[in-house]
PyMOL Python script that loads the backbone (N, CA, C, O; Angstrom):
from pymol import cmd

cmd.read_pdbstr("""\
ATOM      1  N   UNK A   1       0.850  -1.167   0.000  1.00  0.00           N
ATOM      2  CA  UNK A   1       0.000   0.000   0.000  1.00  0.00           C
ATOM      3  C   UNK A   1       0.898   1.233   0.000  1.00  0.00           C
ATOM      4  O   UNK A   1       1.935   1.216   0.663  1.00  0.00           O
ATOM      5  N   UNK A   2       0.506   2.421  -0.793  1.00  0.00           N
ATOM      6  CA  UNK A   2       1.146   3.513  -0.705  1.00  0.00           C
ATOM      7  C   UNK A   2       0.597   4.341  -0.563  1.00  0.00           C
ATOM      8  O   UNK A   2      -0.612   4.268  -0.787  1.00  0.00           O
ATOM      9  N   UNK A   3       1.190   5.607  -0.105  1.00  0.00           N
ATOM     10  CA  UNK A   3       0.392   7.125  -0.013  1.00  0.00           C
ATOM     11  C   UNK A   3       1.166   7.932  -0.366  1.00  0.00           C
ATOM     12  O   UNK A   3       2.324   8.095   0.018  1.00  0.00           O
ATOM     13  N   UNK A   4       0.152   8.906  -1.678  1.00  0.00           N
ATOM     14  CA  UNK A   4       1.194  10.008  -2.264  1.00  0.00           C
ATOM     15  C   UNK A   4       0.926  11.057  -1.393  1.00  0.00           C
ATOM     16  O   UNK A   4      -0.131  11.149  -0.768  1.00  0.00           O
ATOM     17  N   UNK A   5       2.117  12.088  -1.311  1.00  0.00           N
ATOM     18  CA  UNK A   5       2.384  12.924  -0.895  1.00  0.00           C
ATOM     19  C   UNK A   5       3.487  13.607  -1.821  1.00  0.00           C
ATOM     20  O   UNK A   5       4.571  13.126  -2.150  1.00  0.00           O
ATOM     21  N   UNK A   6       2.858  15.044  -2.214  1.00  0.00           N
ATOM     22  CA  UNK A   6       3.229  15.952  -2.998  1.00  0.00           C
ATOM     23  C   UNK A   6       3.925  15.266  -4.205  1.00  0.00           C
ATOM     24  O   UNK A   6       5.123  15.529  -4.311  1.00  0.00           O
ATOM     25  N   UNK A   7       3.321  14.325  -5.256  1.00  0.00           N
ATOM     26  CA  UNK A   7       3.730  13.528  -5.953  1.00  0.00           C
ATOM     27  C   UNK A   7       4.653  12.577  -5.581  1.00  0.00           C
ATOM     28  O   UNK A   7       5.419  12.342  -6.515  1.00  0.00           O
ATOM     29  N   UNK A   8       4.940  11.787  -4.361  1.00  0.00           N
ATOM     30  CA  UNK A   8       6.149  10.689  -4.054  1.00  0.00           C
ATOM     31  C   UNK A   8       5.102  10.166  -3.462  1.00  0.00           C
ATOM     32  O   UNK A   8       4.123  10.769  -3.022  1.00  0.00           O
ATOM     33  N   UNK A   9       5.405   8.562  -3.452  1.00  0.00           N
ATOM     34  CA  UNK A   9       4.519   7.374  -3.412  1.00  0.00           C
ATOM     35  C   UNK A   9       5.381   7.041  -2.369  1.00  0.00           C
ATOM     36  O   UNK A   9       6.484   6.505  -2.479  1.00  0.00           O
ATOM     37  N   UNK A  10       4.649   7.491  -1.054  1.00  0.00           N
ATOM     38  CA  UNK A  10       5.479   6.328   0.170  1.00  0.00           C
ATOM     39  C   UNK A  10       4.702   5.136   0.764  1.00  0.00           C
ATOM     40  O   UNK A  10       3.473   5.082   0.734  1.00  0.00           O
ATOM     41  N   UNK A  11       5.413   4.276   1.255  1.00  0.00           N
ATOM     42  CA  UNK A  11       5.104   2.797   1.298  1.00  0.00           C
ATOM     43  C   UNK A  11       4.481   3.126   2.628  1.00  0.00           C
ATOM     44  O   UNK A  11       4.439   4.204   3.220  1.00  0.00           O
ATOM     45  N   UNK A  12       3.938   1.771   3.005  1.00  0.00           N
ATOM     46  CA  UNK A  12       2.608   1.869   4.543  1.00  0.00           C
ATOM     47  C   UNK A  12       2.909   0.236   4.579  1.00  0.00           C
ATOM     48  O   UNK A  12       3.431  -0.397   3.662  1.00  0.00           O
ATOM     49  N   UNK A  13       2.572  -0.163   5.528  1.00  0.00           N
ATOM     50  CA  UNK A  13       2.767  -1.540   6.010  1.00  0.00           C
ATOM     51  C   UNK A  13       0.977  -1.710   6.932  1.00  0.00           C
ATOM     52  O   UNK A  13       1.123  -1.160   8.024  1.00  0.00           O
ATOM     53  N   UNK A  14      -0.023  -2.083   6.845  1.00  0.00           N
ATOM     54  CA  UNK A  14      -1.197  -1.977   7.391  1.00  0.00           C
ATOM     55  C   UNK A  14      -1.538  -3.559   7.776  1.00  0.00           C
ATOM     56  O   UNK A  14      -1.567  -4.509   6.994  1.00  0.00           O
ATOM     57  N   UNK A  15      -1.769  -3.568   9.108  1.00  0.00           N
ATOM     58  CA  UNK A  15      -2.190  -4.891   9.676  1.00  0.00           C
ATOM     59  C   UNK A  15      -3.717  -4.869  10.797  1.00  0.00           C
ATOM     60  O   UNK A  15      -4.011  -4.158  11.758  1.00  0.00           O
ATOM     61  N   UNK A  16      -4.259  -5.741  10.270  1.00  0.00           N
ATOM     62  CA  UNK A  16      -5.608  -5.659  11.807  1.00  0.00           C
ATOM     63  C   UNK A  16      -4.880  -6.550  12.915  1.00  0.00           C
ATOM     64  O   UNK A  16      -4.362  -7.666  12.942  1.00  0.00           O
ATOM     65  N   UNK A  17      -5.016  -5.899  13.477  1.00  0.00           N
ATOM     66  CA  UNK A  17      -4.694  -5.908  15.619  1.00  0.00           C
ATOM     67  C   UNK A  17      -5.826  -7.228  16.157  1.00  0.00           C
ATOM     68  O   UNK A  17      -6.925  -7.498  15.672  1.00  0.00           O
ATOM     69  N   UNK A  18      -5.197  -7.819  17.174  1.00  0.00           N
ATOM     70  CA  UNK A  18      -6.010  -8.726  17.814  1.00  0.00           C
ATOM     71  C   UNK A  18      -7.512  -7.798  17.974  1.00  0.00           C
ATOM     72  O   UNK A  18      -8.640  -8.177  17.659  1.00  0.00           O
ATOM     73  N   UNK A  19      -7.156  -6.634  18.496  1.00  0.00           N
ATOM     74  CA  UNK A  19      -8.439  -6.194  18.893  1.00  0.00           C
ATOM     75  C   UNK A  19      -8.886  -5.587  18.221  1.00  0.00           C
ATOM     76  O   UNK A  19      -9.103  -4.502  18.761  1.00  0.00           O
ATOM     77  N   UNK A  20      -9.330  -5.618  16.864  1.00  0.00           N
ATOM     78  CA  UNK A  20      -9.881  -5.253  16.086  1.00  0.00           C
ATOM     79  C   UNK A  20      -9.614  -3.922  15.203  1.00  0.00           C
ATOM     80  O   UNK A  20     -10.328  -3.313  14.406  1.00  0.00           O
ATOM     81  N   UNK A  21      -8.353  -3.731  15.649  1.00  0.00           N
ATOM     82  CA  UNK A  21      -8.016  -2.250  15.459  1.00  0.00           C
ATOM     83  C   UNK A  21      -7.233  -2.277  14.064  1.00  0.00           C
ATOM     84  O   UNK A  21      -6.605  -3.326  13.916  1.00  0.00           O
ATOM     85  N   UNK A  22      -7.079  -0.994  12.569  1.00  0.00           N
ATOM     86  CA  UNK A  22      -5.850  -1.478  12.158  1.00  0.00           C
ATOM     87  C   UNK A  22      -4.784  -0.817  12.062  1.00  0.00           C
ATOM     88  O   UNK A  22      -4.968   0.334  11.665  1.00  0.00           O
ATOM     89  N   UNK A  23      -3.915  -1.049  12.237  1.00  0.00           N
ATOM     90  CA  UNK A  23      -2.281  -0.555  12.652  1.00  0.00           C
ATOM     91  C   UNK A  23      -1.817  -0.371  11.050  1.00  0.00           C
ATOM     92  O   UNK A  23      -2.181  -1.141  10.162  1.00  0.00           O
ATOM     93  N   UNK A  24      -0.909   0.841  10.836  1.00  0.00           N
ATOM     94  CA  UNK A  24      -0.438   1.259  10.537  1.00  0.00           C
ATOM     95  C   UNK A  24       0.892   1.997  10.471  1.00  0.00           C
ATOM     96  O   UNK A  24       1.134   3.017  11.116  1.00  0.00           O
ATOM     97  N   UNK A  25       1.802   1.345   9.567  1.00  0.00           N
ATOM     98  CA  UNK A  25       3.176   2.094   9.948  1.00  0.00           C
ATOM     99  C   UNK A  25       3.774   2.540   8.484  1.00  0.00           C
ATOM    100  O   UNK A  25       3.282   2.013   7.485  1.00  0.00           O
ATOM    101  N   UNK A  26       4.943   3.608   8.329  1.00  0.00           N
ATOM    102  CA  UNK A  26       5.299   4.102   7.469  1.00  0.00           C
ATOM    103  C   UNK A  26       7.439   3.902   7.827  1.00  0.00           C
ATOM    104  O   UNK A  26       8.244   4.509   8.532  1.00  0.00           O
ATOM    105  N   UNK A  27       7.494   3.063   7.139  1.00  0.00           N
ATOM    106  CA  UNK A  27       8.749   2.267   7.366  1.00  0.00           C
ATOM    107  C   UNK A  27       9.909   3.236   7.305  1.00  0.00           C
ATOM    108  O   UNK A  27      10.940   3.274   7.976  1.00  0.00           O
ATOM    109  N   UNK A  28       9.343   4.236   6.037  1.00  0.00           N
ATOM    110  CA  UNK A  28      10.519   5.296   5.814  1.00  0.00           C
ATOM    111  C   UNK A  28      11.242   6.058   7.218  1.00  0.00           C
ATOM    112  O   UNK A  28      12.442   6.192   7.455  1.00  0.00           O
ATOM    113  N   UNK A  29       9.979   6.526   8.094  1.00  0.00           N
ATOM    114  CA  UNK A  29      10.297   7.262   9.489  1.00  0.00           C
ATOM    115  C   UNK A  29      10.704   6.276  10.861  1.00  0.00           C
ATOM    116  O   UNK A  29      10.403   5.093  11.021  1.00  0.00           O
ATOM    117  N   UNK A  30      11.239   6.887  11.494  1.00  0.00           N
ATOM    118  CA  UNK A  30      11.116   6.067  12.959  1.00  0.00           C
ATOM    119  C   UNK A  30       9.730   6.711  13.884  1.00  0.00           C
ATOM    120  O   UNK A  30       9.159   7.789  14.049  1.00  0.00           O
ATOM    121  N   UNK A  31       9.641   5.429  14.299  1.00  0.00           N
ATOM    122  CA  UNK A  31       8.254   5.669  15.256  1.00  0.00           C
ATOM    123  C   UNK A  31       6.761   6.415  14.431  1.00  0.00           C
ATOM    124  O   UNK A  31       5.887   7.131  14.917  1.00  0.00           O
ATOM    125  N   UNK A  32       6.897   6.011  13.342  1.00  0.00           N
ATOM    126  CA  UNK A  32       5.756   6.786  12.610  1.00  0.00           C
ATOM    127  C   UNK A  32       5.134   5.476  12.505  1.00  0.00           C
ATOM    128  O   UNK A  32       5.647   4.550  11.877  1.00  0.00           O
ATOM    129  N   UNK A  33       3.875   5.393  13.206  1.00  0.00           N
ATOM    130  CA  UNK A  33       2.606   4.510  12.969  1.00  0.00           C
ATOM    131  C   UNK A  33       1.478   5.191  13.925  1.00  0.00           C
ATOM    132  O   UNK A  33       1.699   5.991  14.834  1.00  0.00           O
ATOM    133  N   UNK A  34       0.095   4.638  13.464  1.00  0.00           N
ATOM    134  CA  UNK A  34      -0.881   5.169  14.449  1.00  0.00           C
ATOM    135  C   UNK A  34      -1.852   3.687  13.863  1.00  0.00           C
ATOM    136  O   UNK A  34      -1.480   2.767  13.135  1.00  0.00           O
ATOM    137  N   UNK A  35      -3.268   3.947  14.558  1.00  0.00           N
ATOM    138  CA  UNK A  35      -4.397   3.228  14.563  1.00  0.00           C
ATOM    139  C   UNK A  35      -5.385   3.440  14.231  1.00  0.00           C
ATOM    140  O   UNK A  35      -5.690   4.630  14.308  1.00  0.00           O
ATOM    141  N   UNK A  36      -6.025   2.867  13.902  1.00  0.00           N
ATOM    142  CA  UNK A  36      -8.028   3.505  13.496  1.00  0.00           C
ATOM    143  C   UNK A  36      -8.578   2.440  13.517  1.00  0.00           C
ATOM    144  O   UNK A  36      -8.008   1.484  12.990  1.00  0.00           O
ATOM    145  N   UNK A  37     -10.167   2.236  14.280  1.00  0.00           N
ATOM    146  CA  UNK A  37     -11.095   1.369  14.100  1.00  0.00           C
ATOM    147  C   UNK A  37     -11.359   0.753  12.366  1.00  0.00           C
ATOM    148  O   UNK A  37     -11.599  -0.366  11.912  1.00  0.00           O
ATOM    149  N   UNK A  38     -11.252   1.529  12.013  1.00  0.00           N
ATOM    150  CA  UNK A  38     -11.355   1.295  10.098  1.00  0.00           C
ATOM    151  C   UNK A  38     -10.181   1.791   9.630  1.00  0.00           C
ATOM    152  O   UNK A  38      -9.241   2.454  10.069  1.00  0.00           O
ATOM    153  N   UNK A  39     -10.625   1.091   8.244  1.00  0.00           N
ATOM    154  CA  UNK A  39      -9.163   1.629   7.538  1.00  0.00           C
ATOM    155  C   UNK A  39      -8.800   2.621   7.303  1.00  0.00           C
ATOM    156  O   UNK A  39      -7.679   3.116   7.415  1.00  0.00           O
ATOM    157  N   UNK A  40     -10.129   3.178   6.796  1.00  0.00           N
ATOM    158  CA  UNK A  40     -10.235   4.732   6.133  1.00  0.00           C
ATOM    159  C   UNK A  40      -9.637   5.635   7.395  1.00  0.00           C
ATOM    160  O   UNK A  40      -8.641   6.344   7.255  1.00  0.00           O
ATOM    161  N   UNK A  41     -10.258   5.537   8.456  1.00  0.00           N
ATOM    162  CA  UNK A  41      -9.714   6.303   9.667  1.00  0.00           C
ATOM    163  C   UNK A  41      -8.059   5.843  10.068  1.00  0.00           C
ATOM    164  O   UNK A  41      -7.215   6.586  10.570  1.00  0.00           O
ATOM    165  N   UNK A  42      -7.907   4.539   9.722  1.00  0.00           N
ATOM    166  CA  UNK A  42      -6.364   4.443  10.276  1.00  0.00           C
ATOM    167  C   UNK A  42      -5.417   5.105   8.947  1.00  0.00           C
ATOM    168  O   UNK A  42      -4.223   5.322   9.152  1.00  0.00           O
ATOM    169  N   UNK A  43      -5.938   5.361   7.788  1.00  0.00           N
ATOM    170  CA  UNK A  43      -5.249   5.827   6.666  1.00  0.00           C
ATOM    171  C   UNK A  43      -5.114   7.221   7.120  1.00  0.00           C
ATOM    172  O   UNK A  43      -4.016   7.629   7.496  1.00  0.00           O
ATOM    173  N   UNK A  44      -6.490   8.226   7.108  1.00  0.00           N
ATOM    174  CA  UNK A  44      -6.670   9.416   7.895  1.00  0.00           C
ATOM    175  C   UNK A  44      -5.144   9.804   8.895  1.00  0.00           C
ATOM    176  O   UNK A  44      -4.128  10.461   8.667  1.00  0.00           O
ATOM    177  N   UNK A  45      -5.615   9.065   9.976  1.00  0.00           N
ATOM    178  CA  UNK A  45      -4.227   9.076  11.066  1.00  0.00           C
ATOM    179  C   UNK A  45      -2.963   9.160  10.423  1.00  0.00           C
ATOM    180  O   UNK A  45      -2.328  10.179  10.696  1.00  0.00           O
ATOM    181  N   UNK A  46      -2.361   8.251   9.540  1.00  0.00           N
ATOM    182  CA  UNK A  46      -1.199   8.051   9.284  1.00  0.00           C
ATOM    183  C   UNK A  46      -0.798   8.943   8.231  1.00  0.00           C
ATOM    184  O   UNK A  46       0.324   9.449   8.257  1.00  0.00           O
ATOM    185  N   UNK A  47      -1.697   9.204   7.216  1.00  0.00           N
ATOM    186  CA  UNK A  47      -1.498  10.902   6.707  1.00  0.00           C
ATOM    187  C   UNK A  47      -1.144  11.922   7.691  1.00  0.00           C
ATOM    188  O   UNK A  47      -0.012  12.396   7.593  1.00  0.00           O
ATOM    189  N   UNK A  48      -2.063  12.430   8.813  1.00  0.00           N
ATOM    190  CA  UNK A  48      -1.196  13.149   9.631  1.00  0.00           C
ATOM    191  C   UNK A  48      -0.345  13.215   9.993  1.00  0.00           C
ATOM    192  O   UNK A  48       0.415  14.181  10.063  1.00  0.00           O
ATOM    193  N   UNK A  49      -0.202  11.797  10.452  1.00  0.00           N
ATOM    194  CA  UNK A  49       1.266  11.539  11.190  1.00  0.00           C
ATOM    195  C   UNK A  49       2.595  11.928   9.927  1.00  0.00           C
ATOM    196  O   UNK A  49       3.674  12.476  10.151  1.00  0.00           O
ATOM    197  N   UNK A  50       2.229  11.590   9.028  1.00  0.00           N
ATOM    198  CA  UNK A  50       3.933  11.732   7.939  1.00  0.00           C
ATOM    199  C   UNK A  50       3.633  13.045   7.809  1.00  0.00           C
ATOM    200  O   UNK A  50       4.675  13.640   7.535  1.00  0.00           O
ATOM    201  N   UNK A  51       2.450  13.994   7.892  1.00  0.00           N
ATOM    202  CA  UNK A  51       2.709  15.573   7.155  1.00  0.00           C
ATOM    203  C   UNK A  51       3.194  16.099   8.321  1.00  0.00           C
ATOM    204  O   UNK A  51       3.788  17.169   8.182  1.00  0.00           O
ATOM    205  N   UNK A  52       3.107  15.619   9.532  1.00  0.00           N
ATOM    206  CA  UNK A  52       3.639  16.544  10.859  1.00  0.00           C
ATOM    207  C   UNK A  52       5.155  15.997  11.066  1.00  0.00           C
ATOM    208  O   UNK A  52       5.993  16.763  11.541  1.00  0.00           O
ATOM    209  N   UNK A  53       5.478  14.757  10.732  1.00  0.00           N
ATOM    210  CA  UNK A  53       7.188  14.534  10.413  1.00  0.00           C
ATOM    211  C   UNK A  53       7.504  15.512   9.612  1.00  0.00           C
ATOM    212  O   UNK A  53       8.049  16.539  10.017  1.00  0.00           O
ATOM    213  N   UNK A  54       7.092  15.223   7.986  1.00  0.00           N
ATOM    214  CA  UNK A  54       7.915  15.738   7.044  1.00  0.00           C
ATOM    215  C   UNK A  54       7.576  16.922   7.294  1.00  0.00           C
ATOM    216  O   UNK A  54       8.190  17.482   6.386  1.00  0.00           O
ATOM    217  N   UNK A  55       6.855  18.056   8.060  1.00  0.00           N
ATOM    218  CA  UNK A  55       7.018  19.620   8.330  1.00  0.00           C
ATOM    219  C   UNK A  55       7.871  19.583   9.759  1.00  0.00           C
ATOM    220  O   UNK A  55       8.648  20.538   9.791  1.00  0.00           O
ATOM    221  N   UNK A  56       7.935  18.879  10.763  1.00  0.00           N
ATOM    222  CA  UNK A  56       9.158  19.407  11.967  1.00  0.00           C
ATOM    223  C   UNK A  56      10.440  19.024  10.816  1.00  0.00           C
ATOM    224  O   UNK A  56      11.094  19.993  10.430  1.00  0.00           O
ATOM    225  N   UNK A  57      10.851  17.519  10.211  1.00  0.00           N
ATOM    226  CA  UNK A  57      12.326  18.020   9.397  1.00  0.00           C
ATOM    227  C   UNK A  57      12.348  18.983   8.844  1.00  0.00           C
ATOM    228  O   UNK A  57      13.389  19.604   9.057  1.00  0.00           O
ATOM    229  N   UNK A  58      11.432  19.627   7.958  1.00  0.00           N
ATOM    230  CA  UNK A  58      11.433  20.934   6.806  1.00  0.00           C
ATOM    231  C   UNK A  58      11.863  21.932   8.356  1.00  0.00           C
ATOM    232  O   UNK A  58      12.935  22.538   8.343  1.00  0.00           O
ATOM    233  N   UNK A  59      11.259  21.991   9.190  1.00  0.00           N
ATOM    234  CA  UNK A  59      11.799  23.151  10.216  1.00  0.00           C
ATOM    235  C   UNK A  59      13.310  22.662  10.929  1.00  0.00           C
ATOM    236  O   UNK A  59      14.205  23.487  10.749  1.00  0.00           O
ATOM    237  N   UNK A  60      13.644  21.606  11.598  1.00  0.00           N
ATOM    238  CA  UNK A  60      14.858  21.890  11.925  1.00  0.00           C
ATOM    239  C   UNK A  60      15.580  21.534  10.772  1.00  0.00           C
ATOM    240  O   UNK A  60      16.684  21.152  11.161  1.00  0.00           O
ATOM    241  N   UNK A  61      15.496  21.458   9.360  1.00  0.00           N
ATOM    242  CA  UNK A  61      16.384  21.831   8.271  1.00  0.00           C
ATOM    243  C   UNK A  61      16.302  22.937   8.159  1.00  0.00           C
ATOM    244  O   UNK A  61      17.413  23.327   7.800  1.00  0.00           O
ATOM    245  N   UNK A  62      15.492  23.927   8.265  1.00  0.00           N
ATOM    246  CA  UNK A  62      15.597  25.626   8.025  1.00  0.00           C
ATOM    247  C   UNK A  62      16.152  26.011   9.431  1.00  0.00           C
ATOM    248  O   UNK A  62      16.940  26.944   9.274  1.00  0.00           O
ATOM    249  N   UNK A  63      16.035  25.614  10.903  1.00  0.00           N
ATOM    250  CA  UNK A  63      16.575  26.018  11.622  1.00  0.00           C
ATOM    251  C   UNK A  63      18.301  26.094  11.835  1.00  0.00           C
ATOM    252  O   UNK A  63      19.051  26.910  12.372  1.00  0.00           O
ATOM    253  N   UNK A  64      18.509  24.714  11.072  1.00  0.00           N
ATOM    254  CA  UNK A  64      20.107  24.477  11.022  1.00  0.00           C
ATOM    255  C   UNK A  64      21.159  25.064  10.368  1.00  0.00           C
ATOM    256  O   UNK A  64      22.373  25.244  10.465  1.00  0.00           O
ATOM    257  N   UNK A  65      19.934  25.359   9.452  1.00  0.00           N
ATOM    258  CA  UNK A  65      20.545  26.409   8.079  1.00  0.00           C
ATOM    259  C   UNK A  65      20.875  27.848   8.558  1.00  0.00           C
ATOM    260  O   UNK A  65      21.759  28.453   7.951  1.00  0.00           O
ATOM    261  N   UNK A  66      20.166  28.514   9.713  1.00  0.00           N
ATOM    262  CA  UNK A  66      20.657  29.686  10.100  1.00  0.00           C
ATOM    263  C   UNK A  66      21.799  30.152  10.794  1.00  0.00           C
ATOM    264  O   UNK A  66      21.953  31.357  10.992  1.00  0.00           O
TER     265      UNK A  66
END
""", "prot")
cmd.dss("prot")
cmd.show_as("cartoon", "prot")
cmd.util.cbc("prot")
cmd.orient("prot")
C-alpha cells in the first residue's frame, strides 16, 4: 500500500490488531505509525502523522541552516 504525498509514493505496512483495530506504519520514518477502528480512519491518522514529520524536518532543516 502507498500514499502520495506531494507527488512521491510512500510505502505503509497496514495490519488488523487482535483487537480489532488497524495498525499502521510508514517504514521510511522512525516511530511513525498510528491506529483507526477502520481503515479509512487508520489511513486518515497516518497521513497526519507523515505531514507533521515531514514539516518538523522541513523546520529543523531551516533552523540548522541559520
Amino acid at each position: 500500500m502507498k500514499f502520495t504525498h506531494f507527488n512521491k509514493q510512500i510505502p505503509l505496512i497496514m495490519e488488523k490488531g487482535r483487537d480489532g483495530f488497524y495498525v499502521v506504519e510508514c517504514p521510511l520514518f522512525d516511530g511513525c505509525y498510528t491506529q483507526g477502528k477502520t481503515i479509512d480512519e487508520a489511513l486518515h491518522n497516518i497521513k497526519e502523522v507523515i505531514e507533521l514529520i515531514i514539516g518538523e524536518k522541513k523546520s529543523a532543516f531551516t533552523l540548522s541552516r541559520c
